[in-house]
C-alpha positions as CSV (number, residue, x, y, z in Angstrom):
1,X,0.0,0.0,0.0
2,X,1.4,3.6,-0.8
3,X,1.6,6.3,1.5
4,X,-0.8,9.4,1.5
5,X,2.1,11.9,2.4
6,X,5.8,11.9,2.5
7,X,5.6,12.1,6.0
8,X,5.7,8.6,6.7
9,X,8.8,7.3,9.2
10,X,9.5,3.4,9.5
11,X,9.3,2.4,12.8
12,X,12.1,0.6,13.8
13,X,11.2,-2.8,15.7
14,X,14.6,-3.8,17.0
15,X,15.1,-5.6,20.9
16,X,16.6,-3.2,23.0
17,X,19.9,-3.5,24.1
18,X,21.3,-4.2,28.0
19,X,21.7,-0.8,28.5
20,X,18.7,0.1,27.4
21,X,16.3,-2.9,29.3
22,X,18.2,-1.7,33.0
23,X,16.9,2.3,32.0
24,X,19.6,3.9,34.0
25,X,20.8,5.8,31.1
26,X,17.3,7.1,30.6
27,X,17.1,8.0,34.6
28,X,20.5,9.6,34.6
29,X,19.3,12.0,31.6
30,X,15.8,12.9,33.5
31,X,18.0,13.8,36.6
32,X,20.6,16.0,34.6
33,X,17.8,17.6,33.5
34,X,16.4,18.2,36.6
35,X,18.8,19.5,38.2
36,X,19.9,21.8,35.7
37,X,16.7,23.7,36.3
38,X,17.2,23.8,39.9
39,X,19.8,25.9,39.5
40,X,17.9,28.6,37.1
41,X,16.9,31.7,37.9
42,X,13.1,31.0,38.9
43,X,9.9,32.5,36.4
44,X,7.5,33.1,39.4
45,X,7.6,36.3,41.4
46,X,6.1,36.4,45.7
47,X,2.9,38.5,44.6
48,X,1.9,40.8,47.2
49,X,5.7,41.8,48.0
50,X,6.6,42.0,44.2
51,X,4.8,43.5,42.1
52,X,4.9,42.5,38.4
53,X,5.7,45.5,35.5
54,X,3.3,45.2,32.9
55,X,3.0,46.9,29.1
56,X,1.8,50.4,29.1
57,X,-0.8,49.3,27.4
58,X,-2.2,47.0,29.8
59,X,-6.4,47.2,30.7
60,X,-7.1,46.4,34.0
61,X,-10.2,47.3,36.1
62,X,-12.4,50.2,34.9
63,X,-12.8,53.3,36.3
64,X,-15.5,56.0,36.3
65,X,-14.1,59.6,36.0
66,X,-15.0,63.2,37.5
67,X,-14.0,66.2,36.6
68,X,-12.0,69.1,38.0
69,X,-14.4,70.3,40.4
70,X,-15.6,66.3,41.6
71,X,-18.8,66.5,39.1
72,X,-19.3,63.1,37.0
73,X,-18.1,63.1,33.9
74,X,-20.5,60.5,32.6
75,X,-23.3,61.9,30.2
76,X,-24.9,58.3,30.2
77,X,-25.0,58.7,26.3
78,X,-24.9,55.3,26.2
79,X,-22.3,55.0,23.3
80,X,-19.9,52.8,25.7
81,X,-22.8,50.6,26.0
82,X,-23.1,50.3,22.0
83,X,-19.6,49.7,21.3
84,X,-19.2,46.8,23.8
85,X,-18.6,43.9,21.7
86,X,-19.4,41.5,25.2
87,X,-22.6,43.6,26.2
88,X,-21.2,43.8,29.5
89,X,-22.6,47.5,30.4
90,X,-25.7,48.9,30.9
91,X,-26.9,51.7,32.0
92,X,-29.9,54.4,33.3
93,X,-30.1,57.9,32.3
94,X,-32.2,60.5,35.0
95,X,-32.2,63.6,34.5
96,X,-30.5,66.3,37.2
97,X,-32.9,68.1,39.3
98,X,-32.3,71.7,40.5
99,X,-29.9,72.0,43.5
100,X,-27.5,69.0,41.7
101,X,-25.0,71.2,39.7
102,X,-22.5,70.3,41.8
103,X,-22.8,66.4,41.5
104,X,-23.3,66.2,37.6
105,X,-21.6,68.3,35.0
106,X,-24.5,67.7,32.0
107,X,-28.7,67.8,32.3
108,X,-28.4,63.8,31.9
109,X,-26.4,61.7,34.0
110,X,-26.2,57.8,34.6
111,X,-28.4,56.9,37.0
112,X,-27.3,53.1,37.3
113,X,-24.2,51.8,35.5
114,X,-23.0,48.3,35.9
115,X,-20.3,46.5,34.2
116,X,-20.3,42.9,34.6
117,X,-16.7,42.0,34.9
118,X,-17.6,38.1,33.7
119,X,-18.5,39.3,30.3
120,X,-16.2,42.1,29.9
121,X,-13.2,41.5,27.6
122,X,-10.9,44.2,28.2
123,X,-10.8,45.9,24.5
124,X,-11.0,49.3,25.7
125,X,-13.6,50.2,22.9
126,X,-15.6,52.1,25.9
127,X,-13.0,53.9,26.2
128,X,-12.1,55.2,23.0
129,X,-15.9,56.0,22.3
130,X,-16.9,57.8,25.7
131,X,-17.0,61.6,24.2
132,X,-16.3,63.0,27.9
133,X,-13.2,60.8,28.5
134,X,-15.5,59.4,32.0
135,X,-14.7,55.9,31.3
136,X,-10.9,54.4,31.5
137,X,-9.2,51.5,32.1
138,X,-6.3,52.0,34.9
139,X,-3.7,49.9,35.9
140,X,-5.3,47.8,38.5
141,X,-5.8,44.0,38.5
142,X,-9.5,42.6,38.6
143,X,-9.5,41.0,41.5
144,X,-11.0,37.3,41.6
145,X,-14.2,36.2,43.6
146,X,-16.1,33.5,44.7
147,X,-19.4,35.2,44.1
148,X,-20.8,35.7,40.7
149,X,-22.4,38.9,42.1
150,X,-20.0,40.5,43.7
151,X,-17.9,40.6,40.1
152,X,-21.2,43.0,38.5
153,X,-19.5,46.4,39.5
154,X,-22.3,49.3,39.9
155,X,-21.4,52.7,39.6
156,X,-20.8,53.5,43.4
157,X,-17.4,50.7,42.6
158,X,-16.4,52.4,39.7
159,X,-16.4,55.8,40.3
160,X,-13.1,57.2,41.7
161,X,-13.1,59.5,44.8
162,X,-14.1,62.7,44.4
163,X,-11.2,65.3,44.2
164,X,-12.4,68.0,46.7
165,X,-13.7,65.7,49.3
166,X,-12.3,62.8,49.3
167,X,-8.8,63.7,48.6
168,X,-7.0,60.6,50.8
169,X,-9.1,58.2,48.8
170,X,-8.2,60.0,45.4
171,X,-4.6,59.7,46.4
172,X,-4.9,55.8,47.5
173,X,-7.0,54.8,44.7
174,X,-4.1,56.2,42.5
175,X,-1.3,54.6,44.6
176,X,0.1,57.2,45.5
């Protein structure tokens, strides 16, 4: 019969030699092996003493911006929404009663916004289509849960602290 390809490679069916039955040779190559790796300089890093540099174009956790005075910058336009290839926001728009100009920079603002980090795939298209530069994606790590709830973030997660108030928080939350 003729081979389909010319990849074909005759096995060999020869008995094995003395050497070869006792294996030592084959154990004495395993443990050269080993031990030449013992001796390497070791891939893993202690996380929470070390912490690993990543690209500076890594996406980590999202983050809900204000503005210069602490006003959200979030217009709940809903074009972050769109552009999410996951569907992984969604989001309310109220409107801003009288007396709020200092919490909300626009007439609309987003009454609920949730990202659900489970869905989410870390493109950074929300980002490049908020108009208002509200939405970003920092530095920070997503951290892992055992609850499938606690990894929908609402908008009281993702906001960052406000710069006038809460200037401690702003300064932690930067890692500074």
């Amino acid at each position: 019969m003729q081979a389909l390809t010319n990849r074909v490679k005759v096995v060999d069916r020869k008995p094995m030699t003395f050497g070869e039955k006792i294996y030592l040779p084959a154990v004495f190559k395993g443990m050269s092996i080993t031990f030449s790796h013992m001796f390497r300089k070791k891939p893993t890093i202690n996380y929470p003493e070390q912490r690993r540099q990543f690209s500076p174009v890594f996406r980590g956790l999202h983050v809900l911006n204000r503005d210069e005075e602490g006003r959200e910058r979030c217009t709940a336009c809903g074009l972050c929404a769109v552009a999410c290839p996951a569907e992984a926001i969604t989001m309310e728009a109220a409107e801003r009663k009288d007396g709020e100009e200092h919490l909300y920079r626009e007439e609309k603002y987003a009454a609920r916004y949730e990202i659900n980090m489970l869905r989410c795939i870390f493109c950074g298209l929300c980002e490049e289509a908020c108009p208002k530069d509200a939405i970003y994606l920092s530095e920070t790590f997503t951290p892992s849960n055992y609850s499938r709830k606690k990894l929908v973030y609402a908008k009281e997660d993702l906001l960052i602290p406000n710069v006038l108030t809460e200037a401690d928080d702003l300064a932690k939350a930067r890692g500074l």
